[in-house]
N, C-alpha and C positions, 0 to 999 in steps of 0.2 A: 434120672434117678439119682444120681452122682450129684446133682446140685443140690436136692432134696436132704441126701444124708449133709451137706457141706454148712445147710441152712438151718438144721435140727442140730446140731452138732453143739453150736455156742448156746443154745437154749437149754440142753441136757446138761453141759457143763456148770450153766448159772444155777440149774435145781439142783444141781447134787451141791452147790457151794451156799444153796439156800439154808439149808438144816441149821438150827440151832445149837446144834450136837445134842439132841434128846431134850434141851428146855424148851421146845416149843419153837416155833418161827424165827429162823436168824435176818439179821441185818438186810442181807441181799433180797430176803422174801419181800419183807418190808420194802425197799427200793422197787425191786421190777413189779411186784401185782398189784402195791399201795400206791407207792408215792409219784411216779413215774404214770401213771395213769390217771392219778388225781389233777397231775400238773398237764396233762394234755386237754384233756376235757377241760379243762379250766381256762385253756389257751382257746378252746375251740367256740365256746361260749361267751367268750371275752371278744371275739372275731363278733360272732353272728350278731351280740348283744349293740357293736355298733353299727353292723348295716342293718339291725333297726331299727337305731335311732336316728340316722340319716331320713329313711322311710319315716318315718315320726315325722321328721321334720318338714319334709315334702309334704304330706299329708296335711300337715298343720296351715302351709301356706293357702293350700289347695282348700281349705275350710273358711282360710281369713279372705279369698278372692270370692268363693259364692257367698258368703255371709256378707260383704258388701253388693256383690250385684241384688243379693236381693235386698238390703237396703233398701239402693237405688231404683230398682222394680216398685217398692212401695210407695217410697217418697214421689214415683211418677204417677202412681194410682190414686193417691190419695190426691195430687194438683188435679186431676183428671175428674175425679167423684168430684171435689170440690166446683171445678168449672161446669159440671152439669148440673149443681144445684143452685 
C-alpha cells in the first residue's frame, strides 16, 4: 500500500502543477497528456512500421522466387505441348 501512495504521489503533484491558474490548461497538462504521449505512440509505430517493412520485403522476394518457378513450370509445359504436336 506504501508503494502505491509513493507512485500516486509524483502524479498528484504534476496535476495540481498542471492548472493554468483558471486560463484553462497549463504547460505541464500539455506536456504529460499531449505531448509526451503523442511522442511515444509515434515512437511505437515508427518501431512496428519497420518490422513491416522488413516482412514486405521477405514477402516481396518470396513472390519474385514463385513468379519465376512458375515461369519455368510454363516455359516446360509449353516445350512439352509442343513435343507432342
Amino acid at each position: 500500500m506504501r508503494l502505491e501512495r509513493v507512485a500516486i504521489l509524483p502524479l498528484v503533484l504534476a496535476l495540481n502543477n498542471c492548472s493554468g491558474q483558471s486560463e484553462g490548461a497549463g504547460y505541464w497538462f500539455h506536456l504529460i497528456f499531449v505531448l509526451i504521449p503523442l511522442i511515444i505512440i509515434g515512437f511505437i509505430i515508427f518501431i512496428k512500421s519497420e518490422k513491416i517493412i522488413d516482412s514486405l520485403f521477405a514477402i516481396e522476394g518470396q513472390l519474385k522466387k514463385l513468379t519465376n518457378k512458375v515461369e519455368n513450370l510454363e516455359e516446360k509445359l509449353k516445350k512439352l505441348t509442343e513435343k507432342e504436336q
